[in-house]
C-alpha positions as CSV (number, residue, x, y, z in Angstrom):
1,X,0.0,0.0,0.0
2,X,1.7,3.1,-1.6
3,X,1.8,6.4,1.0
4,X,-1.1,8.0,-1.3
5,X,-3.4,5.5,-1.2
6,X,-2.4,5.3,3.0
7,X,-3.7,9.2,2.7
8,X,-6.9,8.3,0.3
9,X,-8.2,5.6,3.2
10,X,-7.7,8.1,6.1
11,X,-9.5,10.6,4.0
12,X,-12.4,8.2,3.3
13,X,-12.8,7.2,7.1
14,X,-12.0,10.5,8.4
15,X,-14.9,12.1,5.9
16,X,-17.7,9.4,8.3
17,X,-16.1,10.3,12.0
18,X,-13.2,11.5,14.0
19,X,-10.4,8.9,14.4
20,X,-7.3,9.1,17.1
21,X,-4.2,8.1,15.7
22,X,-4.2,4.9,17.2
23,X,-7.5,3.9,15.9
24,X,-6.2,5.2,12.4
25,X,-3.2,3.4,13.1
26,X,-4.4,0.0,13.6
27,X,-7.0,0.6,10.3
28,X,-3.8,1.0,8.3
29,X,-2.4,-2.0,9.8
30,X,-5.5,-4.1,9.0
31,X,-4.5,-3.1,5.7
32,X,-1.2,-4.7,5.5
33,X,0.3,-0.9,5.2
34,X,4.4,-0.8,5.9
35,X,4.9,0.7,9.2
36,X,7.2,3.8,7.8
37,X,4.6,4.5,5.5
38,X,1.9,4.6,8.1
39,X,4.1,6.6,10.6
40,X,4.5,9.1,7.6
41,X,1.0,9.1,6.7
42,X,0.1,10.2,10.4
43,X,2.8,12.5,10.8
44,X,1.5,14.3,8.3
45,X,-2.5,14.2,8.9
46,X,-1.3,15.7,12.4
47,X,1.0,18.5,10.9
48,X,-2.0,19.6,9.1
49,X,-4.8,19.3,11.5
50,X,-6.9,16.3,10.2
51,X,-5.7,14.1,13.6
52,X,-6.0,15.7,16.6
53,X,-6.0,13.4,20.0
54,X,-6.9,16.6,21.9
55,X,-9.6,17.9,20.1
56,X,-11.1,14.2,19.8
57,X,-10.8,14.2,23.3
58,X,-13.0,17.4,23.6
59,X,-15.4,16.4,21.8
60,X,-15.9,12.7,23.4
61,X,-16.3,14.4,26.0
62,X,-18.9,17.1,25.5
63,X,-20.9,14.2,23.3
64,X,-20.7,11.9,26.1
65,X,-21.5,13.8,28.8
66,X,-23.9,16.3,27.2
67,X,-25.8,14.9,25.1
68,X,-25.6,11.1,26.2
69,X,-25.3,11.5,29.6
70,X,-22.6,9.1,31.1
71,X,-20.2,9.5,33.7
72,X,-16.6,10.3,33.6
73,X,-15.6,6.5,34.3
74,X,-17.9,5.9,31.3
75,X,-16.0,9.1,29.4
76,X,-12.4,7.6,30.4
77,X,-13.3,4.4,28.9
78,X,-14.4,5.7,25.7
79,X,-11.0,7.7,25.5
80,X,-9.0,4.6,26.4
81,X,-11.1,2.8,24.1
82,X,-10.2,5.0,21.4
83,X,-6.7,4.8,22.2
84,X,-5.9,8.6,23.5
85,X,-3.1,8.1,25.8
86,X,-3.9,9.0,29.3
87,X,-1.7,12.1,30.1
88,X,-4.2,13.4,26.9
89,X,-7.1,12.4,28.5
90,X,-6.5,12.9,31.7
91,X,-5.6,17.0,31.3
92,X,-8.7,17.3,28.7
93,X,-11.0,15.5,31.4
94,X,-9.5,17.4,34.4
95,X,-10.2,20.6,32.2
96,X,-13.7,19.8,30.8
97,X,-15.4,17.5,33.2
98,X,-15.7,18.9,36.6
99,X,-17.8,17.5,39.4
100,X,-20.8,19.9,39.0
101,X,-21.7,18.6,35.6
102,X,-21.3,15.0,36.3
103,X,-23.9,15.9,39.3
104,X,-26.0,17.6,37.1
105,X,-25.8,14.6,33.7
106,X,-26.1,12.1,37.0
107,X,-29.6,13.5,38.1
108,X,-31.1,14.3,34.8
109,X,-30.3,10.7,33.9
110,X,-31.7,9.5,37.2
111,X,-35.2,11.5,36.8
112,X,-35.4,9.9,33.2
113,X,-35.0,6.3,34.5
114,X,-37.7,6.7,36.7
115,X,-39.9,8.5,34.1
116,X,-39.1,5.3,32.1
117,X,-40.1,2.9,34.9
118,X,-43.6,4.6,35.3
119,X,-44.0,5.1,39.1
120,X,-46.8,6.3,41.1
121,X,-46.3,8.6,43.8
122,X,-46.2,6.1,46.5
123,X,-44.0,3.2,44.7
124,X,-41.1,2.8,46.5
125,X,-37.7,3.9,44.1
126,X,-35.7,0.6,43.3
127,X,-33.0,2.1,44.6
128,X,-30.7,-0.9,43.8
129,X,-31.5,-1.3,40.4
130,X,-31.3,2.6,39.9
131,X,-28.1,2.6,41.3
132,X,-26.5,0.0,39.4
133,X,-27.6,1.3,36.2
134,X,-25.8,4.6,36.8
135,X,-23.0,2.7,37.3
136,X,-23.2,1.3,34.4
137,X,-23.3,4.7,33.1
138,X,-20.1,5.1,34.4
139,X,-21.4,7.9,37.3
140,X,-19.3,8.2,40.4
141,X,-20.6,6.9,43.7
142,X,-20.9,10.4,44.9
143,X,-22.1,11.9,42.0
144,X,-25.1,8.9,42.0
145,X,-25.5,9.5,45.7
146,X,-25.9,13.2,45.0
147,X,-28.9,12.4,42.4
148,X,-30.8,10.3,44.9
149,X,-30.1,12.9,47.5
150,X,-32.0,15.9,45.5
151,X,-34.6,13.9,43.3
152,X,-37.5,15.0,45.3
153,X,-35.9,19.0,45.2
154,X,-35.8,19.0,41.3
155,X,-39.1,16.3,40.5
């Protein structure tokens, strides 16, 4: 695989989504690409701007926890996941992702579970199950905690 076709492919799967260089990486490799070639292709989709860990990192994050709502255990994953090493990660997150808003995504996704369940007043919450599906979610055990703590302020 010749450096401009290399290019081409990145190009065609960085047109559909954001890739991290690792994830691009390993594309290239499933394509039998020599590894000077793919380190040259990268080298240069970074020098001008197409691959950016950083601002991959940012967005993740605001998609993640904004609009998906999952917790910054759930957030980290995904990072990892997409292979942005963790000094990367970890100054984007510590930037981006503060404990107010993982409060704030953690009871807005607890008040939709229970919507979902279909309660009456008096049903007792199953706490438990609640719980374990933030988890899941990748919320903190103090930012769950906090939910169940003002569910009946914001209801």
């Amino acid at each position: 695989m010749s450096a401009e076709s290399c290019r081409a492919y990145c190009f065609r799967l960085l047109n559909r989504r954001s890739y991290s260089e690792y994830e691009l990486r390993q594309k290239l490799k499933e394509r039998k690409a020599p590894e000077q070639v793919i380190e040259q292709t990268i080298s240069k989709l970074r020098e001008e701007g197409f691959v950016n860990d950083a601002n991959l990192c940012e967005a993740v994050i605001h998609y993640r926890s904004a609009v998906t709502k999952h917790g910054y255990y759930s957030v980290k994953r995904e990072l990892q996941r997409r292979g942005i090493d963790a000094e990367t990660a970890d100054a984007v997150l510590a930037e981006e992702y503060d404990e107010e808003k993982e409060n704030a995504a953690a009871l807005l996704y607890l008040q939709k579970q229970i919507r979902r369940l279909h309660l009456e007043e008096d049903d007792e919450l199953p706490r438990e199950k609640l719980f374990a599906a933030m988890a899941r979610r990748g919320f903190s055990s103090s930012a769950v905690a906090f939910a169940f703590e003002n569910l009946s302020e914001k209801e």
